[in-house]
Structures are given as structure tokens and as C-alpha cells.
N, C-alpha and C positions, 0 to 999 in steps of 0.2 A: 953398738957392738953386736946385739941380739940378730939387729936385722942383717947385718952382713954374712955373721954366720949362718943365719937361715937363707941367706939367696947362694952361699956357696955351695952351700948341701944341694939346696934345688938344683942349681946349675949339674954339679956332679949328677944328682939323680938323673937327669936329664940327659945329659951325655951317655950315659952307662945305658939307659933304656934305648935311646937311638943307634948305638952303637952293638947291642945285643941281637937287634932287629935280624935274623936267617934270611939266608936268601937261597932259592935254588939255582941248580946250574942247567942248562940249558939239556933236554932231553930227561930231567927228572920229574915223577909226578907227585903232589902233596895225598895223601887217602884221604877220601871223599865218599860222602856215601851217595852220592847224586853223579860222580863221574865214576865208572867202573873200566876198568885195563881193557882195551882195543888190540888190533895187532900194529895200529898206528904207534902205539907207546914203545915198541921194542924197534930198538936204533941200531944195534949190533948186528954185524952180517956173522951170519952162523958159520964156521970152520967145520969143515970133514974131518976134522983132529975128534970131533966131540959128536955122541952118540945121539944125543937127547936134540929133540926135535922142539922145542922150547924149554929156557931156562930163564928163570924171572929174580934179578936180585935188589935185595930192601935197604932202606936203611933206616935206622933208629936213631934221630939225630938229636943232641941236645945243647943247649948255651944256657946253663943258669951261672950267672954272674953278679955280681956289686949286689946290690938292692932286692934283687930277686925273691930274698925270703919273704920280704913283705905282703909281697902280694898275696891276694885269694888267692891265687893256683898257680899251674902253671902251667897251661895245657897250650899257651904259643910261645913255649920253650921248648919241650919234647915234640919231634913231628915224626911221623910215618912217612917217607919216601918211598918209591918205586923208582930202581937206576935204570930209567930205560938204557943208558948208553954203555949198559954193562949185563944187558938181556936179550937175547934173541928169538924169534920165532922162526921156524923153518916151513914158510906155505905151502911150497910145492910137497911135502912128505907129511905133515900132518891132515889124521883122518877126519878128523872133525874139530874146526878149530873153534866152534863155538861151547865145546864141552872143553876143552882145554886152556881156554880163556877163565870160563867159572872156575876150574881147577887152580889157576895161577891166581885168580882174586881174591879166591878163600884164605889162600896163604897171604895175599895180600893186608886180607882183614883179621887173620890170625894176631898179624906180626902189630894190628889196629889196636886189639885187648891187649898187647904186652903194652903198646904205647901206652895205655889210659893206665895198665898199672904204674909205669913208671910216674905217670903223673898222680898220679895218685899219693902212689909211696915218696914222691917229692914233697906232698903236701903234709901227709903225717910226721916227715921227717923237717919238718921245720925248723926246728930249734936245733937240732946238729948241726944243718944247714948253713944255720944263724953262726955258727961257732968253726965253720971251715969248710970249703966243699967235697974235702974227700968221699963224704957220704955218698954225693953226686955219683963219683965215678963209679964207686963200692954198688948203688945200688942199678946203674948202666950195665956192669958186668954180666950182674944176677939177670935182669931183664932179658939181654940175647943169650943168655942163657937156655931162658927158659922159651923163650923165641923158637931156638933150635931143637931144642927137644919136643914141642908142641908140633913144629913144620913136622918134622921126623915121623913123630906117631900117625897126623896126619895124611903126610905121603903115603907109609906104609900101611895104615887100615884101609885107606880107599883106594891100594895096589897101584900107585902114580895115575889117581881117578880115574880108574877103569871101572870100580865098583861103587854104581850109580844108587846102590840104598844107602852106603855110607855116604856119601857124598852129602845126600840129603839129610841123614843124621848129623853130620859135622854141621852142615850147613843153618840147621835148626840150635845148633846148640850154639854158632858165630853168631849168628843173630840174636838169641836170646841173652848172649852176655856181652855183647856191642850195647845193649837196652841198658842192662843194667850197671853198666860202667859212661852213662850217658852224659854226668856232669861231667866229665873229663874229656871230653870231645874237643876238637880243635874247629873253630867255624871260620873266625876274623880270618881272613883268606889274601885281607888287604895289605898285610904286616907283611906280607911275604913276598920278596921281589924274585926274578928271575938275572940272574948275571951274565 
């Protein structure tokens, strides 16, 4: 009877893990610190409706599910996206698009540390976790939250990266807490299909 109920669990665990597997959709990119935002990544043809001569949007995507709390962590649960197919860049009007590209990757790798905190705060929040996943959504919220108000300050101290000493200051300070939020990285790259 022992072993039956243990192969049913297995089975369930096993389903639930295969079944949680993300997938992206075609024109979306995973954050990478070895692949950085091109003008190949923006899929979107730019509208004369809209002012901005590139616009780059993210997402902050998660599936923790069944079994999940078990794990060490959960850093290929949470993932950093880039929707190319909801970002455009406009070539002919932009002045220098290799200064604008750094600009869109920062925010890229901003929206990177919100990720590792939420995996983070998944981790320490385990035992909630363990008891319901509202915590999940509760602390999703907080994260784009803080997502938003990071991009925000961003934008506005380096004046839509026009001012190239901040840029290197933000830039100095992304890197240095990409470092230090390191165990939370996402690498296995193979879990991750394209639809």
C-alpha cells in the first residue's frame, strides 16, 4: 500500500513539473546577460499615433504551482521577458540607435533585479507558499510595482538617456546588484520552449 501511494505522489509530482514547464511565444526574448536587446528584437511597426521613437515592453512572468514550495528556489519560475511583439523601434528617426539600445537594456536589466527579488521573496516566503499561493500573487503585485517606480526614476534621471554620466551611474549601480542578487539568476535556458 506504502509503495502505491508513493508512485502516485511521484506520478502527480511529475506531471505538475512537466506541466509547469513556460514557454515563450514567438517574438519574446528570455534576460540574458550574454544576449543584449538588438533592433532585430522589436517586431512592432511604429504608428505616427505615437511620439517615441522606441518603446520597449517587459514582462515579469511566473508559474509557481503543486510542489513548487519544495524546491531550492525558484529562479525557472519567475522569468524576465522582453515582448518584442509589443516594442518598436523607429530607424529612420532615431539619432543614435546604439545609445538607445543601452538605454532600453538597462530597463531591461532593471526589470532583471526586480526578477531575482521576486525569486528571492518566493524563497523566504516558503512556508506561506506551502499553505496557499496567494502570497504568490501578493508578492507579483509588489514586484511591478516596484518595477515601475525603478523604470520611472530611471527614465527621468537619465532625461530618456540623454544624460550620459547618469546612465553610467545607473549603469554601475545595475551591475553591481545583478552581482549581488546572483544566486537567483535564471540559466537552464533548456526548460524553456518557444510556442
Amino acid at each position: 500500500m506504502k509503495r502505491k501511494n508513493f508512485v502516485l505522489i511521484l506520478i502527480f509530482f511529475l506531471v505538475s513539473v512537466n506541466c509547469n514547464s513556460q514557454e515563450l511565444s514567438e517574438g519574446q526574448k528570455l534576460w540574458s546577460n550574454d544576449s543584449k536587446l538588438t533592433v532585430k528584437d522589436y517586431k512592432l511597426k511604429k504608428s505616427d499615433a505615437y511620439n517615441e521613437v522606441i518603446v520597449s515592453q517587459f514582462l515579469i512572468s511566473h508559474q509557481v504551482k503543486g510542489f513548487d514550495f519544495f524546491k531550492k528556489n525558484f529562479n525557472n519560475r519567475v522569468l524576465n521577458i522582453f515582448v518584442g511583439n509589443a516594442s518598436w523601434i523607429d530607424t529612420d528617426n532615431i539619432s543614435n540607435i546604439d545609445k538607445q539600445l543601452l538605454f532600453q537594456q538597462l530597463q531591461f536589466d532593471l526589470a532583471e533585479i526586480c526578477t531575482r527579488h521576486f525569486r528571492r521573496r518566493l524563497l523566504l516566503n516558503k512556508r506561506k507558499i506551502a499553505k496557499g499561493f496567494t502570497i504568490v500573487n501578493e508578492i507579483s503585485n509588489e514586484i511591478i510595482a516596484e518595477f515601475s517606480s525603478r523604470r520611472l526614476k530611471f527614465v527621468n534621471e537619465t532625461k530618456r538617456g540623454q544624460d550620459e554620466n547618469k546612465i553610467k551611474e545607473w549603469k554601475e549601480r545595475i551591475i553591481k546588484e545583478l552581482e549581488e542578487l546572483k544566486e537567483f539568476r535564471f540559466e537552464n535556458k533548456k526548460r524553456i520552449k518557444l510556442k
